[in-house]
Structures are given as structure tokens and as C-alpha cells.
C-alpha positions as CSV (number, residue, x, y, z in Angstrom):
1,X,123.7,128.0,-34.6
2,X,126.2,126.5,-32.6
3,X,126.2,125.3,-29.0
4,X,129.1,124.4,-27.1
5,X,129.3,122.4,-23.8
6,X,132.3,121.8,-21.9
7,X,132.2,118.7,-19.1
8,X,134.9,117.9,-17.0
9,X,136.5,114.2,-17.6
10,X,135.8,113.2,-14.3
11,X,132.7,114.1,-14.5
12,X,131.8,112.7,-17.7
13,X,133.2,109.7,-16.0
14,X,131.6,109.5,-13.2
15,X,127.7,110.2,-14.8
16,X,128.5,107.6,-17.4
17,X,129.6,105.0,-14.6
18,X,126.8,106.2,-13.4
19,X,124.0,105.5,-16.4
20,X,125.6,102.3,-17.1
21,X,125.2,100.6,-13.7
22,X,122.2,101.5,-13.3
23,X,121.1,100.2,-16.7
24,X,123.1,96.5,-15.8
25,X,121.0,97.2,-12.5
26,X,117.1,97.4,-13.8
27,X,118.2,95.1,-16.8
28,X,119.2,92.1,-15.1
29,X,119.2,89.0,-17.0
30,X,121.4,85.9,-17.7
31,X,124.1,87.8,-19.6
32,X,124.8,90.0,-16.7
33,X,127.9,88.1,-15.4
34,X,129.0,88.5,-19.1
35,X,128.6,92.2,-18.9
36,X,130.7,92.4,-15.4
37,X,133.3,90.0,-16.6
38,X,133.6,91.9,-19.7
39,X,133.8,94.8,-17.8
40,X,136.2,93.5,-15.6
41,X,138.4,92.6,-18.0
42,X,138.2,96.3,-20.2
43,X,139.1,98.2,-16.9
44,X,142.1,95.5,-15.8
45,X,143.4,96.1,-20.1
46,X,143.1,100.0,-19.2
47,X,145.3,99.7,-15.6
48,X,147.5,97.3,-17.1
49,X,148.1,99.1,-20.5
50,X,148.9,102.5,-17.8
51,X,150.1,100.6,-15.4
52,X,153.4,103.0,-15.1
53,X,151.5,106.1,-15.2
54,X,149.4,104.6,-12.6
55,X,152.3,103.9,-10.3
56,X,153.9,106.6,-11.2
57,X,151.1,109.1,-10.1
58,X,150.3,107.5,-6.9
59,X,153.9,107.7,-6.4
60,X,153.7,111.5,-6.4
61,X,150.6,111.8,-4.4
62,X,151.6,109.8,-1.6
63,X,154.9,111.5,-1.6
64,X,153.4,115.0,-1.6
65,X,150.7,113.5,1.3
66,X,153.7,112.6,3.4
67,X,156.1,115.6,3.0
68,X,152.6,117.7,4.2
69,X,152.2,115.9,6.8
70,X,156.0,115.6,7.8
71,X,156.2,119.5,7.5
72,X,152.8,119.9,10.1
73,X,154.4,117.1,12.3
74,X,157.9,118.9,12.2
75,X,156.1,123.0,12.9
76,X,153.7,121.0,15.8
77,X,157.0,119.2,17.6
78,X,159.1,122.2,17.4
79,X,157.2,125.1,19.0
């Protein structure tokens, strides 16, 4: 028997952000500015080692945001 689940990445993201905030949360001790620094530190290696992709990304989304909302601007003025 074999089962097969498919969860989207963002999801998967988000519910284990999720499960492991809440677990820093109720398991507060001493080594809990560890875990955030640490933490801190894997997520600024992951946007520094993308960094381009990043940029790049948020390039084309802000690009596509404004040429919308040039076009709406451009209809509105011209009727």
C-alpha cells in the first residue's frame, strides 16, 4: 500500500514556521537567544546565498505592480 500526499511549498513553509515558533515559544529557556541568533543567521546565509534571485524577483513584481497600475491610471485619465 502506498499513500501519496502532495503539500504546497508555501505551505509546508508556512506550518513548519509555524510548529517551530511555537515550540521556541512554550520551551523558553536560557538557550533561546541561541536558537534566534542561529536562526537569524541560517535565514540571512539563505537571502544572501539568493540574494540575485531575490532581487531579481522583486524586480519583476514591482515592475508588473506598476505597469497595472499605470495601465488603470492611463484607461481612468483618458475617458
Amino acid at each position: 500500500m502506498k499513500i501519496e500526499i502532495e503539500i504546497p511549498d508555501d505551505e509546508l513553509k508556512e506550518m513548519l514556521t509555524k510548529v517551530i515558533s511555537e515550540r521556541l515559544y512554550n520551551d523558553y529557556s536560557c538557550d533561546r537567544n541561541l536558537y534566534k541568533r542561529t536562526i537569524a543567521e541560517c535565514v540571512r546565509g539563505v537571502i544572501y546565498k539568493d540574494k540575485e534571485a531575490i532581487v531579481d524577483r522583486i524586480v519583476v513584481q514591482a515592475s508588473r505592480e506598476c505597469r497595472t497600475k499605470a495601465i488603470k491610471k492611463l484607461l481612468e485619465e483618458s475617458k
